[in-house]
C-alpha positions in Angstrom: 89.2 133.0 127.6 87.7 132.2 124.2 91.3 130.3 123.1 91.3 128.3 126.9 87.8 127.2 125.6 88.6 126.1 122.3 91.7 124.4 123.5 89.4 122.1 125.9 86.7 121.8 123.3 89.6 120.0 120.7 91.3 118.0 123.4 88.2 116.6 124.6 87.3 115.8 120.6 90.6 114.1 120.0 91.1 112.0 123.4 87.8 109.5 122.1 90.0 109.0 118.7 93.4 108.7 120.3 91.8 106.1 122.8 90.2 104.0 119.6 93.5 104.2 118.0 95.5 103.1 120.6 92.8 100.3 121.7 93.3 98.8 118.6 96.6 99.0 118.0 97.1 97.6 121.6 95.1 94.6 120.8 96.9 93.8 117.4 93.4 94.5 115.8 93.8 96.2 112.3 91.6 98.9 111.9 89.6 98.4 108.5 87.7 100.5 106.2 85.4 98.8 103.8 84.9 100.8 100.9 84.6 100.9 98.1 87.3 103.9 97.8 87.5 105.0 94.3 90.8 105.5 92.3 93.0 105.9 89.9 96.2 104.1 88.9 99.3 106.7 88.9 102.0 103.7 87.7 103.2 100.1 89.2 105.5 100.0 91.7 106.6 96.1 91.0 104.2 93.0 91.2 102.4 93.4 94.1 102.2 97.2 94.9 100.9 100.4 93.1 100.3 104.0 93.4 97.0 105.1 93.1 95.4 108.4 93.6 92.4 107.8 95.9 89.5 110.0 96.2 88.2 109.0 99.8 86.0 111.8 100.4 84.5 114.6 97.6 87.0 116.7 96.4 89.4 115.3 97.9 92.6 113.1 96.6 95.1 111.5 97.9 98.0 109.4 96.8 98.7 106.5 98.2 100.8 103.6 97.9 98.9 100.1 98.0 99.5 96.4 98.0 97.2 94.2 96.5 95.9 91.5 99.0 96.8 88.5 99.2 99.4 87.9 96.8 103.8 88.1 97.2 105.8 89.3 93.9 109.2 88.3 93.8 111.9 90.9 95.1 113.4 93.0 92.3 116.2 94.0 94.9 116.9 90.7 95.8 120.1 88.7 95.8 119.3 86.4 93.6 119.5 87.3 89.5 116.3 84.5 88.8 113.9 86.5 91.6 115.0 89.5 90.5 114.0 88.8 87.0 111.0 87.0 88.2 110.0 90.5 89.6 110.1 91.7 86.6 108.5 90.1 84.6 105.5 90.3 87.8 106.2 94.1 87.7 105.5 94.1 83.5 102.2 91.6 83.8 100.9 94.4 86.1 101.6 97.3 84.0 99.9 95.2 81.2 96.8 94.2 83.4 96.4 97.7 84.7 97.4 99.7 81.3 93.7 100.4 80.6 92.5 100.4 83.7 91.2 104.4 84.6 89.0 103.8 87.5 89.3 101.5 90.3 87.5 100.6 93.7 89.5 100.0 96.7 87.8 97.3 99.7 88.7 95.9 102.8 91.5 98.8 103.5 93.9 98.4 106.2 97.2 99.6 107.3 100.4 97.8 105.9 103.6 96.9 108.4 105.4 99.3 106.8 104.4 102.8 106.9 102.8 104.8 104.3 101.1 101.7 102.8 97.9 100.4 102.9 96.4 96.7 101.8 93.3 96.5 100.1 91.5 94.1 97.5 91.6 96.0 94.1 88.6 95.4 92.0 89.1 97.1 88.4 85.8 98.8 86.5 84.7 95.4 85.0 84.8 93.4 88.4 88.5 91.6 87.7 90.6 91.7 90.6 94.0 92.0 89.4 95.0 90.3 92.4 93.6 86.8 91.6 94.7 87.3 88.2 98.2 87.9 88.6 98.2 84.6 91.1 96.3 82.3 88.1 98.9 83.3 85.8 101.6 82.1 88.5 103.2 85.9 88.7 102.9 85.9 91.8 102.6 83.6 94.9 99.6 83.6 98.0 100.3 85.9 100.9 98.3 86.3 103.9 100.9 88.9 106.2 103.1 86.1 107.4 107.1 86.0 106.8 108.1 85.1 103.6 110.7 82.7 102.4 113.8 84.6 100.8 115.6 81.8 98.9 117.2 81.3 95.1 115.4 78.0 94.6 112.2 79.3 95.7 109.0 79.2 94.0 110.4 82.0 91.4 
């Protein structure tokens, strides 16, 4: 009797979330957490992404892979030899913009289009976002989420 009970008790809890979750994703509405999230830089994945090891909650950590908003690196798999070095030259201006870099805040995070990724604006210790600064160097190009153009005598 006591298991029936606790059984009802948990899928009358999760039904209110599953509901939310589905609500939103329904709608095409992004669910978004504001932050800040603190974190710490584990390495760069290439110009635009990075692994981080966010502490969402006390005592808790979590890695997670993030892309900085607003901004498009050039491909390192791509076709094309010029974006591919193009993305690596983006992927080394991160490293070097991030290299001393221990603590971070993570805002405005949302769910990427591919799994296991999140968005968020990146704001390091000092206030820099390494976003904006990668884009004023010319590194990397706008982005807001729409399709990209994947061309040789693009902007890299």
């Amino acid at each position: 009797m006591m298991f029936r009970t606790r059984s009802s008790f948990l899928a009358a809890s999760i039904a209110p979330l599953l509901a939310i979750n589905a609500y939103a994703f329904e709608s095409g509405k992004r669910i978004e957490i504001a932050g800040p999230v603190s974190a710490q830089i584990i390495r760069v994945i290439d110009g635009d992404t990075i692994l981080v090891a966010a502490k969402p909650w006390p005592q808790q950590t979590m890695e997670v892979y993030v892309r900085l908003r607003g901004i498009d690196a050039p491909e390192l798999k791509s076709s094309c030899a010029a974006t591919r070095d193009a993305g690596r030259q983006a992927r080394a201006a991160l490293t070097d913009l991030t290299r001393d870099q221990h603590d971070i805040q993570l805002m405005r995070i949302s769910g990427d289009k591919y799994f296991g990724r999140v968005v968020a604006d990146i704001s390091f210790s000092d206030g820099r976002n390494p976003a904006q600064e990668m884009l004023s160097a010319g590194y990397v190009a706008p982005y807001d989420g729409g399709h990209k153009k994947e061309s040789c005598s693009s902007l890299w």
